[in-house]
C-alpha positions in Angstrom: -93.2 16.1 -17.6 -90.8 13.2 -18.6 -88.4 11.5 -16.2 -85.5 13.1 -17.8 -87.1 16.5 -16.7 -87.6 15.5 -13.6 -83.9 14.7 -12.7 -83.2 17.8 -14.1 -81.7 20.2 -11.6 -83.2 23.9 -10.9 -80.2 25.5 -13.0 -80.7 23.2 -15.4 -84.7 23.9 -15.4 -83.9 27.6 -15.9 -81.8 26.6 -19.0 -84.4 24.5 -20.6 -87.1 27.1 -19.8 -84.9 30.1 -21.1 -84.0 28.2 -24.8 -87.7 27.0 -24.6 -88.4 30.9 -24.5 -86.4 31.8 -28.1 -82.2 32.4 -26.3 -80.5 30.7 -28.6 -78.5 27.7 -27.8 -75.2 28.8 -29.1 -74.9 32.0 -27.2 -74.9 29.6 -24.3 -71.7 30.4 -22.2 -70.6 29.2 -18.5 -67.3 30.4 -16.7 -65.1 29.1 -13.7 -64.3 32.5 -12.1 -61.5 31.8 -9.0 -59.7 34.3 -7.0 -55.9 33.2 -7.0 -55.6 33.8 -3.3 -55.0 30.3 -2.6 -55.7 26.9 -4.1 -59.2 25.3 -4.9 -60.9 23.0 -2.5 -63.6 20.6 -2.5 -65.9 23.2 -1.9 -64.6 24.3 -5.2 -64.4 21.1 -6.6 -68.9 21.4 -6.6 -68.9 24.5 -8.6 -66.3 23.4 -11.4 -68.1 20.3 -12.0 -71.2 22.2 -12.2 -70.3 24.8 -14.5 -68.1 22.6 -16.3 -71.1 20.2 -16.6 -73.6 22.3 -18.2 -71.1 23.0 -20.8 -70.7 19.6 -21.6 -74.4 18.6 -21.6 -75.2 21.7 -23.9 -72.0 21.7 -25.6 -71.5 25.2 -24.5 -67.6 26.9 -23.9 -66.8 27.6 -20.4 -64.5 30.2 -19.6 -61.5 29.8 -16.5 -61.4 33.5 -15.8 -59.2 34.3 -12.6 -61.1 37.4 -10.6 -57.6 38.9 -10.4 -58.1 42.2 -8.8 -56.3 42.2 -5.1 -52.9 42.1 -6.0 -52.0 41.9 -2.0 -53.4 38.2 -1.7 -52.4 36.8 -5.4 -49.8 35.0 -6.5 -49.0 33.4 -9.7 -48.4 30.0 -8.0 -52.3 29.9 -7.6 -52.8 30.7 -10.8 -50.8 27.5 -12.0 -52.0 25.2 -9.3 -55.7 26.1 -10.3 -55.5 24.9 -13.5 -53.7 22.0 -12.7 -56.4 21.0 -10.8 -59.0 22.2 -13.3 -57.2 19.4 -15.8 -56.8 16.6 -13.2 -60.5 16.9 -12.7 -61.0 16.6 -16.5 -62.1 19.9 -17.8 -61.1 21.6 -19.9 -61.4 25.3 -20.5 -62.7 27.3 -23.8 -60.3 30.5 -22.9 -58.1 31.7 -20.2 -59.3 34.8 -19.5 -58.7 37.3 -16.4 -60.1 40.3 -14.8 -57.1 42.2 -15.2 -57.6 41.7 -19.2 -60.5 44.0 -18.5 -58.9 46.8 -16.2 -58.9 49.5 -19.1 -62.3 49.2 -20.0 -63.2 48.9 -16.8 -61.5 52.4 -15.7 -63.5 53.8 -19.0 -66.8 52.6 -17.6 -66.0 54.0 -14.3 -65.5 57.5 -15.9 -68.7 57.1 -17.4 -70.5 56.6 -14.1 -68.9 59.0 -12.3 -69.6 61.6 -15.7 -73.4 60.6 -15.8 -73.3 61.6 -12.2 -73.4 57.5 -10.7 -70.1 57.6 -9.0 -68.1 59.6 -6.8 -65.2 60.0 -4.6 -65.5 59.5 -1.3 -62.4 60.8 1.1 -63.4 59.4 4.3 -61.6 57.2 6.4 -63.4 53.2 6.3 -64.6 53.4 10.3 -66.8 56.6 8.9 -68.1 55.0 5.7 -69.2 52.1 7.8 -70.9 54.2 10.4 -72.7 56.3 7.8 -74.0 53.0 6.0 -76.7 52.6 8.9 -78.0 49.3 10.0 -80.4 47.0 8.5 -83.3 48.4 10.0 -81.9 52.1 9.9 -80.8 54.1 6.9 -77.6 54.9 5.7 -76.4 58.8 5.9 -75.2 60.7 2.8 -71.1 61.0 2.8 -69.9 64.9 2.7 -68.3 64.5 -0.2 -71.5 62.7 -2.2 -72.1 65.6 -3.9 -68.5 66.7 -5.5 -68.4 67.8 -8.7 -67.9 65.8 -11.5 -64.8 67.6 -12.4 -63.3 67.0 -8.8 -64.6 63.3 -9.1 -62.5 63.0 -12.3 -59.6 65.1 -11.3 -59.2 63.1 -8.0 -60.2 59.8 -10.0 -57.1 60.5 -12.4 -54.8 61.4 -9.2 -56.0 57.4 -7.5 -54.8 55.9 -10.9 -51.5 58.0 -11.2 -50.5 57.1 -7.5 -50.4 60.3 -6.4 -52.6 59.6 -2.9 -51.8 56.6 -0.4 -53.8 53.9 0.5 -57.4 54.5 2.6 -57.1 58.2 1.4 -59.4 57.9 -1.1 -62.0 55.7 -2.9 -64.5 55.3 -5.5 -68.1 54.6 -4.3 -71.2 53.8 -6.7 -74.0 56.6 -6.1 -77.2 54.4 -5.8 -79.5 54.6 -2.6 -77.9 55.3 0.9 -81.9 54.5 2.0 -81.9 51.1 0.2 -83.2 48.0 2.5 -80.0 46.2 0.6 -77.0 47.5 2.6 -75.0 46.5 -0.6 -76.9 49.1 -2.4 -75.8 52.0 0.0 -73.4 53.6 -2.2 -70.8 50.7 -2.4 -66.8 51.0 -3.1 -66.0 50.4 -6.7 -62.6 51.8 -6.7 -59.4 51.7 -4.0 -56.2 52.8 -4.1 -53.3 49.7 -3.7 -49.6 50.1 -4.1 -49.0 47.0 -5.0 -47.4 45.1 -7.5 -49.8 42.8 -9.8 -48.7 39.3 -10.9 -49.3 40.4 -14.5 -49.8 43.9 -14.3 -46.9 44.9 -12.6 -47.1 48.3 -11.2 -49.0 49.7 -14.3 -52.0 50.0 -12.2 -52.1 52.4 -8.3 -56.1 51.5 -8.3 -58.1 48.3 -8.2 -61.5 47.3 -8.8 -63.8 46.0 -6.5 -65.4 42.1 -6.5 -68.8 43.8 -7.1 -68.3 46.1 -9.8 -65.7 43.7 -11.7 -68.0 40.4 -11.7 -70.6 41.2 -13.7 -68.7 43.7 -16.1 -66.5 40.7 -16.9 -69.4 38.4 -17.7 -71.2 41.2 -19.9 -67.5 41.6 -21.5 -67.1 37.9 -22.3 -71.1 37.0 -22.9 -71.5 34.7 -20.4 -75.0 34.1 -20.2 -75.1 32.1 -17.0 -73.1 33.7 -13.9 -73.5 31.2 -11.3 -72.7 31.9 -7.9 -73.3 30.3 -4.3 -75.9 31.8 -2.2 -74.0 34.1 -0.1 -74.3 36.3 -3.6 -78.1 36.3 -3.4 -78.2 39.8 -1.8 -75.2 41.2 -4.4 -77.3 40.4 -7.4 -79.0 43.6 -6.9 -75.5 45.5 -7.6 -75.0 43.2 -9.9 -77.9 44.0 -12.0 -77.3 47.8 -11.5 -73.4 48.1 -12.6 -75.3 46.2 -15.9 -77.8 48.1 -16.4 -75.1 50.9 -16.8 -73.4 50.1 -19.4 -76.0 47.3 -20.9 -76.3 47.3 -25.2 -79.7 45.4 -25.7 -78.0 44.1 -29.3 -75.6 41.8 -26.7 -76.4 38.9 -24.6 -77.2 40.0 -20.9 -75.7 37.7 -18.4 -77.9 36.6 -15.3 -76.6 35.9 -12.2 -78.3 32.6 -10.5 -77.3 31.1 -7.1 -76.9 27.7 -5.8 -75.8 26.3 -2.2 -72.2 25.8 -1.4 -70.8 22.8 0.1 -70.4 22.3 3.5 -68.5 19.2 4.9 -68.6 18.2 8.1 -65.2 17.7 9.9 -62.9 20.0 7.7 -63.2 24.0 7.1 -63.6 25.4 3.9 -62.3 29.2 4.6 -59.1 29.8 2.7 -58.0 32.4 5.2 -58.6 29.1 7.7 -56.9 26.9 5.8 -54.0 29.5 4.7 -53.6 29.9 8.3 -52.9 26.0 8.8 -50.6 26.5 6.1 -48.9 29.4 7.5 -48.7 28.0 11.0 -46.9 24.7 10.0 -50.6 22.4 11.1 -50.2 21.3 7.6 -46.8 20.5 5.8 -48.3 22.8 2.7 -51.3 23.4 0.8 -50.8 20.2 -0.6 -50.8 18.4 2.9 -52.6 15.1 2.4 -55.1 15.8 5.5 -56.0 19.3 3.7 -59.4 19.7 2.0 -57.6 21.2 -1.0 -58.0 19.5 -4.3 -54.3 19.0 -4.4 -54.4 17.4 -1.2 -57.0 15.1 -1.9 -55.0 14.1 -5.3 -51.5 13.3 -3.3 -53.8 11.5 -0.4 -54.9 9.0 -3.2 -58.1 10.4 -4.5 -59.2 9.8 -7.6 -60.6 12.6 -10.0 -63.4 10.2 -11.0 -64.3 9.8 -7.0 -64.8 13.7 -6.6 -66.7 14.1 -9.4 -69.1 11.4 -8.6 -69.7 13.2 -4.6 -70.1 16.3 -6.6 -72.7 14.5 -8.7 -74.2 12.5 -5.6 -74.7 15.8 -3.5 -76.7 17.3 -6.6 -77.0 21.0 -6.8 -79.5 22.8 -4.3 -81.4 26.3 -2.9 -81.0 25.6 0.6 -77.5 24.9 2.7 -76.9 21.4 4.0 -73.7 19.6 5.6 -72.7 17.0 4.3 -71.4 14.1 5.7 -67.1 13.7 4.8 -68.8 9.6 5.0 -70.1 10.2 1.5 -67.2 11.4 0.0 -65.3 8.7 1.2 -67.7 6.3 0.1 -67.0 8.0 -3.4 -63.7 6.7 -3.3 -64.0 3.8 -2.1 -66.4 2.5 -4.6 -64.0 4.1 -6.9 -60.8 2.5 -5.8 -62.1 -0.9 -5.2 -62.7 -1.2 -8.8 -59.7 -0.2 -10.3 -56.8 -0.3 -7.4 -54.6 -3.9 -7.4 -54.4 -6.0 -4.2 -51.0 -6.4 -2.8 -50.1 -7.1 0.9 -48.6 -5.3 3.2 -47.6 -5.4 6.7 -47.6 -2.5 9.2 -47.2 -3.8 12.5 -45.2 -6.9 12.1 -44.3 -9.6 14.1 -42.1 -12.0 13.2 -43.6 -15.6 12.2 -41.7 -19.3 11.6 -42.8 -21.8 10.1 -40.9 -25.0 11.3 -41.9 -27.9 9.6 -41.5 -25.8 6.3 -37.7 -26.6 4.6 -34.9 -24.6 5.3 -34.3 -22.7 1.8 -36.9 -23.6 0.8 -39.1 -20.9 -1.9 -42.3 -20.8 -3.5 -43.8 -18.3 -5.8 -47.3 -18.3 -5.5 -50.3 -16.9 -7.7 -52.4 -14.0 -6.5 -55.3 -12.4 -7.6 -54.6 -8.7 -8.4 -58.0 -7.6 -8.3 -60.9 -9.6 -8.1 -63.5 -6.8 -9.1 -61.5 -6.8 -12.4 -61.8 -9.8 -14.6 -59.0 -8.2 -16.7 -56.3 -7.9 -14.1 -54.7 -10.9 -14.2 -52.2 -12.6 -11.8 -49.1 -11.8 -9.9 -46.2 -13.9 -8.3 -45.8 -13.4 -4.6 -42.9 -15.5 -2.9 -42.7 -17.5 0.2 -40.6 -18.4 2.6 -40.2 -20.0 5.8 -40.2 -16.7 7.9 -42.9 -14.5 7.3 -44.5 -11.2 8.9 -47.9 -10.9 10.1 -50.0 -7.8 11.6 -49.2 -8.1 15.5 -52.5 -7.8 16.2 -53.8 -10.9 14.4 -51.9 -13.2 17.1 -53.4 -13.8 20.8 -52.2 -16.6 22.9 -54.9 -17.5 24.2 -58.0 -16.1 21.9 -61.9 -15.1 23.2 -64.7 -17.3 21.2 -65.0 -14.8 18.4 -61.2 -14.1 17.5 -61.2 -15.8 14.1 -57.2 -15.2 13.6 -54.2 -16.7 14.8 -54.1 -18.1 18.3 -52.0 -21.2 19.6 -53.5 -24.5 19.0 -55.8 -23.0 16.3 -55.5 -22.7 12.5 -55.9 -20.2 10.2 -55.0 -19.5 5.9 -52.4 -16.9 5.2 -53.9 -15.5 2.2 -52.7 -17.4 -1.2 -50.6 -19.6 0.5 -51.3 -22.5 3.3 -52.6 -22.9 6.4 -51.1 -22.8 9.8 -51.2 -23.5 13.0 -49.9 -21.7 16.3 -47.5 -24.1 18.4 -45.5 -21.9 20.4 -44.2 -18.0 20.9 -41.0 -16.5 21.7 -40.7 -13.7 24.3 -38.1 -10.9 25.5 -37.3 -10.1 28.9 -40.2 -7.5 29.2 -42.5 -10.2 27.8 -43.1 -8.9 24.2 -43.8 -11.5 21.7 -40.6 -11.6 19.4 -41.6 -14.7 17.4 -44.5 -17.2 16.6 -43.7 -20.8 15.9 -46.2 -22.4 13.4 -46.8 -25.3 11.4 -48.2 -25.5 8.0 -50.2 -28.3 6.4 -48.5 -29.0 3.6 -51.3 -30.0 1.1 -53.5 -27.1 1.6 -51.9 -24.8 -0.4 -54.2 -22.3 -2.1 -56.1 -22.9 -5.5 -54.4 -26.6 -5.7 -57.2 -28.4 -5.6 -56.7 -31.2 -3.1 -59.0 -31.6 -0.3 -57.2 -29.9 2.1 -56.9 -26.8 0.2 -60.9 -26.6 0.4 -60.9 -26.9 4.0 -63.0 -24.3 5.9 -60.7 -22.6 8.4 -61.8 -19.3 10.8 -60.2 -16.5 9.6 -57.3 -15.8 6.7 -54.2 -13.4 7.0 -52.0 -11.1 4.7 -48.5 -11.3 5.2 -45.3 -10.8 3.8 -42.1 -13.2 3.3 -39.5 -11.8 5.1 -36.3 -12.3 2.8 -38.3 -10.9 0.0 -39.9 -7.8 2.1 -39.4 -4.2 0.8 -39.3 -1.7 3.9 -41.4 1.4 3.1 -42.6 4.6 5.1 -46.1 4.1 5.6 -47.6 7.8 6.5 -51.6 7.0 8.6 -53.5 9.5 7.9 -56.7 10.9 9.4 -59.1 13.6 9.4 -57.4 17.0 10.4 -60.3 17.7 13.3 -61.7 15.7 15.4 -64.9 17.9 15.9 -67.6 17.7 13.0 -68.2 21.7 13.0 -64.3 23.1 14.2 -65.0 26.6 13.1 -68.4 26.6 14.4 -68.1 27.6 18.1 -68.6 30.8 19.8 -65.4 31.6 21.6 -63.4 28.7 20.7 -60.4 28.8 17.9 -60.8 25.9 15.3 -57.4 25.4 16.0 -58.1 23.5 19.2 -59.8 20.8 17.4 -57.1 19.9 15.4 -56.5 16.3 15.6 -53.6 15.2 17.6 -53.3 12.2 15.5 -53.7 13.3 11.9 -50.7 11.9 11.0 -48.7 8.9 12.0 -45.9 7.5 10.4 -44.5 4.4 11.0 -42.1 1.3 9.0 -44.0 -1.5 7.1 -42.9 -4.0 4.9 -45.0 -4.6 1.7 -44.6 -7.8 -1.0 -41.4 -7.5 -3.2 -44.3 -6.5 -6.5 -44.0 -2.6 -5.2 -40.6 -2.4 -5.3 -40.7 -0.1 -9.0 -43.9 1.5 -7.8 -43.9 5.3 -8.8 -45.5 8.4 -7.4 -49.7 8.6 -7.8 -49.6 4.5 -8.0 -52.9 3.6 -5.4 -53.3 -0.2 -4.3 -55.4 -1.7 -1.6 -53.5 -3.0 1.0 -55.5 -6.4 1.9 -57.7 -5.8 5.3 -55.9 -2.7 5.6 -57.3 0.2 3.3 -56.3 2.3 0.2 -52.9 3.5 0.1 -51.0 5.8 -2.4 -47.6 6.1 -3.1 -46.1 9.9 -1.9 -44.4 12.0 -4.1 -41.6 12.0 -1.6 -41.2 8.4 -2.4 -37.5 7.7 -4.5 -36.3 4.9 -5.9 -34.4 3.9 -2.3 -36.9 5.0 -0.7 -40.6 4.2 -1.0 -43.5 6.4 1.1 -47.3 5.4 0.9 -50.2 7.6 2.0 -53.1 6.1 3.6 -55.6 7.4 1.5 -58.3 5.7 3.2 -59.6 2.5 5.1 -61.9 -0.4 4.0 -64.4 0.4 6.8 -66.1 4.0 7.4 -63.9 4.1 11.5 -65.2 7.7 11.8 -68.9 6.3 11.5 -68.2 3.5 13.6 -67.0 5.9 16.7 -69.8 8.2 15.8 -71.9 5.2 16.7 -70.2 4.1 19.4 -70.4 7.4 21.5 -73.9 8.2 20.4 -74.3 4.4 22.3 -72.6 6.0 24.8 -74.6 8.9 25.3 -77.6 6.6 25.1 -76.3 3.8 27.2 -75.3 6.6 30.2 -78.8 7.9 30.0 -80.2 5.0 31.0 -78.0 4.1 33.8 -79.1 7.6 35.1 -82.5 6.2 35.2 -80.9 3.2 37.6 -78.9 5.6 39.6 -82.4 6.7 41.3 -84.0 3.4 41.7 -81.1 1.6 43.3 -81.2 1.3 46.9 -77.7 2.2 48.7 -75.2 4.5 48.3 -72.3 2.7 47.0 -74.3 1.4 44.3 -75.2 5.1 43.4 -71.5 5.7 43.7 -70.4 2.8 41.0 -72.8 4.2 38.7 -72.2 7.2 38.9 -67.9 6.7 38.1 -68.8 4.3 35.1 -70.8 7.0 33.6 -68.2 9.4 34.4 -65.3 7.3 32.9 -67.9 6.9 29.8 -68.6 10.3 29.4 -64.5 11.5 30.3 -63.9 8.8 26.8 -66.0 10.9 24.6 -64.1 13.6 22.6 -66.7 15.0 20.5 -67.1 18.4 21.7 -70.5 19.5 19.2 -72.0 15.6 20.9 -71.3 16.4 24.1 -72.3 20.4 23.8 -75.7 19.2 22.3 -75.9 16.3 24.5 -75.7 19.0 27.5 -78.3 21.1 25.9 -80.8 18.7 25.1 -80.7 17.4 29.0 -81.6 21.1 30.4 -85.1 20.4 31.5 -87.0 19.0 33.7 -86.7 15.8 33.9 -85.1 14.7 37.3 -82.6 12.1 35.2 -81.8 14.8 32.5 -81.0 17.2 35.0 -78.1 15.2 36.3 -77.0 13.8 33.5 -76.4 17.5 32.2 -74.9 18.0 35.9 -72.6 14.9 35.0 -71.3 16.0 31.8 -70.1 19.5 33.4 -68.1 17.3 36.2 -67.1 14.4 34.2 -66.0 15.0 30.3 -63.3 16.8 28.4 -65.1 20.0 27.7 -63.9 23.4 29.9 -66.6 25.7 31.8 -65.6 27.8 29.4 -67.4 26.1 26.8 -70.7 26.6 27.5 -73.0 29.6 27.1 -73.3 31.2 30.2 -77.1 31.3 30.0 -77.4 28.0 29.8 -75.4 27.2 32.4 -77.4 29.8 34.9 -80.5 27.5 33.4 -79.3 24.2 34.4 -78.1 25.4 38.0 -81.6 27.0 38.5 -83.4 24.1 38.0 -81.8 21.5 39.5 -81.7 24.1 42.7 -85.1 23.9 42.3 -85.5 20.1 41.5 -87.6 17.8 43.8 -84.3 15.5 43.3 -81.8 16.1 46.3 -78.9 13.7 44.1 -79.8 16.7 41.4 -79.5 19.6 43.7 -76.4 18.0 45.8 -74.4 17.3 42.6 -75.3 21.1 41.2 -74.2 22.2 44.5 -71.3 20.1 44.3 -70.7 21.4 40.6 -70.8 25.2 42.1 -68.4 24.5 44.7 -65.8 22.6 43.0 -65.6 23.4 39.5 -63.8 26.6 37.7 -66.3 29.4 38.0 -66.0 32.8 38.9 -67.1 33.8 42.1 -69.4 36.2 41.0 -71.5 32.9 39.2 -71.0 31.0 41.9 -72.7 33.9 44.2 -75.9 34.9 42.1 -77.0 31.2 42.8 -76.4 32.5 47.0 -80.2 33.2 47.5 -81.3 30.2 46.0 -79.1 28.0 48.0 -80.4 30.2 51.3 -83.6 28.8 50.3 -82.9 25.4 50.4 -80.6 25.8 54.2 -83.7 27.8 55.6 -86.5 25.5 54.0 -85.3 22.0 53.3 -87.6 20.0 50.8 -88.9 16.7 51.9 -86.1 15.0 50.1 -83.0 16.6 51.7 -80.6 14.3 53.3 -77.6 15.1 55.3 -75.4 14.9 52.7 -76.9 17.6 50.8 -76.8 20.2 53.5 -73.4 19.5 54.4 -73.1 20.4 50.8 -75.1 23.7 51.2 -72.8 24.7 54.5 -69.9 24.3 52.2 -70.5 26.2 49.9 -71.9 29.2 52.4 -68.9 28.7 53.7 
């Protein structure tokens, strides 16, 4: 096998095994088939550049055909955004197609079925149909009406289409195998009545065709000879392969349905009913929102078609689920940007900087680099003045060893210009630093050549001249949850994970050179990030998205409160070896205050998990987390909580068994919790262990109490 075969993916495989096998190369056909229920997201993103991608490497059409066939969730805005999307990704369709093109002949084949005895209508209400389908492990039950007569089937299938019965009176169910191991196979819906208007239809149609019975029928229709799906349509290939085999001619090409894993990303949800419902309840400003996972919320954050196509490439196309890491998208666009987005300077928390030995009236324009990744980019002119911003937080008074900015009595380079040096500062009466007063050596100026433009300095700034600034609105955005799995946890709405600050806007100033910068314009702002000007931004008014920063933050605090974790686990190990009790006691409040500063609920859940055992230290460090950080009683399983009380009851540990006792007591459980641990406590009053100390049985007579 060649190299080239080996980086071939499994879809790909099956292609090159099926044209090795005689199917001709030119009956090759792929199609992009989205509901217009909502618009496309990056989960999306994986399967257009898939499909999309295969026709480009086998120069094969793909079809966009919309799977239009619940008129009470579609809207032609979908319709238009999708394709917008489609063509700011850079594909291109071969035809426009939609499932309501096929709604005629799909009513024909119907008629067929139900006249070769295949299909039926069913008059039950849905809460029956559901009972009667059985269980996995238990058989479905025939409906009373399975065996109508064809006649009534048609009569009462002609009735549905004409409108003459409301909605849930009847439907149209496939006659297949109530017995079948595949639930899906158990006589499934292929017809309902909706009295709604279509978005192209209009109200020509009462009935609508199911997902099922409308998928495969539209590939057959248009020859698609590839149907590729995600895995959650493994077990509906069965159907799909029936509803063909119904009305297959073997003189056409058979389409085959083949599955692949969807993308999961951590930090983000991918349910449009989720993410309509951030829409709907004003989390988001729109599906367009620059924190929303949509494609057209990606594009206005600052993302760059080229940078989704490359995650989509870099995540490869799989069998088996996987998360992925929001990191690696990210990383896409930064490698991305940094090639092709211009440096400018920008200042977002400025304070106010003089430079008094420069001349009054003084100006300069100097030369900077627009992009040193692009040897093509050229130069700008930036002015310079004698009063400048700087980022507040590149000045300290008085600086530790390691803060390689501005501090007085040291120097540092503001970036293409000179070097300074902090004199003095000017304060307000609340003893905020208004001003800094500098001085600038007057030959180092940048690129001049003279000896004391090559001298080595600590650290160099961005700034902005202040007569020549340009006030913007700078919006900081960040991810929309602050948990890595929000719509994974039992009991708990993804809505509480939303990220308090998502968004945070703020005035900056940037360099006078952005001025006539138009919507979709992306730049890096120097030691700042990526930043993208808004479509809300005018001519008067300019507005730049944070599209992202130079530095992965998210995977820096991921570090930092795994250290955390770590570092509290081993001053648990300390707590039993020191020797009196207020050193137990200062312990015990700095890993509280470390664990009360973590806010990742799926760390902190598994961290509490993982410590359930019976290891003295684990035991109270999961005791700990229950007292100490952000997460409810609520939030645990119940059954793991009556594990961890049992065996630290039981632990030969009396700091383990006084804090659990301590935990009972004082923290929100329900009395009846609190009492099924009674006995156990008994125990311990009636029949102290070795280890009890006074403290822990005053703690046992409270709580008896």
């Amino acid at each position: 096998m060649s190299t080239e075969e080996k980086s071939l993916h499994f879809i790909e495989q099956i292609i090159e095994e099926n044209l090795t096998n005689g199917f001709p190369q030119n009956k090759l056909r792929f199609r992009f088939p989205p509901e217009p229920n909502g618009y496309l997201h990056i989960g999306h993103a994986k399967s257009i550049c898939l499909n999309f991608g295969l026709g480009l490497k086998y120069n094969a059409p793909v079809n966009l055909r919309f799977d239009d066939t619940n008129p009470a969730k579609e809207e032609q805005e979908y319709v238009d955004a999708i394709k917008e999307d489609l063509q700011w990704l850079g594909f291109q369709w071969d035809k426009e197609l939609y499932a309501s093109d096929y709604f005629q002949q799909l009513y024909d084949w119907a008629i067929l079925l139900i006249k070769n005895g295949k299909a039926y209508i069913d008059s039950q209400s849905s809460e029956a149909m559901a009972e009667q389908k059985g269980t996995p492990s238990q058989p479905g039950v025939d409906s009373p009406y399975r065996n109508r007569s064809i006649e009534e089937n048609l009569a009462l299938f002609e009735g549905m289409k004409k409108g003459d019965f409301g909605e849930g009176t009847h439907v149209l169910r496939a006659k297949i195998d109530m017995a079948s191991s595949n639930m899906l196979m158990r006589d499934p819906i292929m017809y309902r009545v909706l009295h709604k208007e279509h978005h192209r239809t209009g109200d020509d149609w009462c009935i609508y065709p199911m997902y099922d019975y409308t998928h495969g029928e539209s590939d057959y229709l248009e020859q698609v000879s590839h149907s590729i799906c995600t895995l959650e349509f493994v077990m509906h290939r069965e159907l799909y392969n029936w509803f063909l085999d119904q009305i297959y001619d073997e003189n056409l090409v058979r389409p085959h349905q083949y599955e692949f894993a969807r993308l999961n990303l951590n930090y983000t949800v991918m349910s449009k009913r989720k993410l309509l419902q951030l829409v709907q309840e004003n989390f988001v400003s729109g599906w367009d929102d620059p924190r929303m996972p949509t494609i057209s919320g990606l594009r206005r954050r600052g993302y760059t078609a080229a940078s989704i196509r490359k995650f989509c490439d870099n995540i490869g196309v799989a069998k088996r689920e996987n998360i992925i890491d929001f990191s690696l998208l990210e990383f896409c666009l930064r490698d991305d940007l940094n090639k092709t987005a211009p440096r400018v300077m920008a200042v977002l928390d400025p304070v106010k900087v003089i430079i008094t030995n420069y001349p009054e009236g003084k100006e300069e324009l100097l030369d900077a680099e627009n992009n040193q990744e692009d040897e093509n980019a050229g130069y700008r002119k930036v002015p310079f003045s004698k009063e400048l911003y700087i980022e507040r937080e590149d000045f300290l008074e008085e600086a530790p060893a390691k803060f390689f900015r501005l501090s007085l009595g040291n120097e540092v380079r503001l970036k293409n210009a000179y070097i300074i040096k902090g004199e003095s500062v000017v304060k307000d009466a609340a003893g905020n630093i208004t001003e800094i007063h500098v001085t600038y050596d007057t030959d180092s100026l940048s690129g001049s050549g003279t000896e004391a433009s090559k001298r080595k300095v600590a650290g160099t700034l961005h700034w902005v001249s202040i007569q020549h600034a340009v006030e913007a609105e700078v919006r900081l955005y960040d991810r929309l949850f602050i948990d890595e799995a929000p719509d994974s946890h039992k009991e708990k709405n993804f809505l509480e994970f939303i990220n308090p600050n998502s968004l945070v806007i703020i005035k900056g100033f940037v360099e006078p050179s952005l001025a006539t910068a138009v919507s979709g314009d992306k730049f890096q702002f120097q030691r700042l990030g990526y930043f993208n000007v808004d479509k809300d931004s005018t001519s008067s008014k300019l507005v730049f998205n944070k599209t992202v920063g130079l530095k992965d933050a998210w995977e820096e605090k991921g570090k930092k409160d795994n250290n955390s974790i770590n570092n509290a686990l081993k001053d648990i190990n300390k707590y039993f070896k020191v020797g009196t009790r207020e050193e137990r006691i200062a312990i015990r409040k700095a890993i509280g205050e470390t664990l009360a500063g973590i806010s990742n609920y799926s760390l902190l859940q598994n961290s509490f998990k993982k410590n359930i055992n019976n290891n003295k230290s684990s035991l109270l460090f999961a005791n700990l987390i229950l007292k100490y950080s952000v997460l409810k009683t609520a939030d645990y399983e119940i059954e793991e909580l009556q594990k961890l009380f049992t065996m630290s009851l039981r632990s030969e540990s009396t700091f383990v068994r006084s804090r659990a006792i301590l935990n009972l007591n004082k923290l929100d459980f329900d009395s009846e919790f609190k009492n099924s641990f009674k006995d156990e406590i008994l125990k311990l009053k009636e029949n102290p262990p070795k280890s009890s100390t006074e403290r822990e049985l005053e703690f046992i007579e409270d709580f008896l109490k």
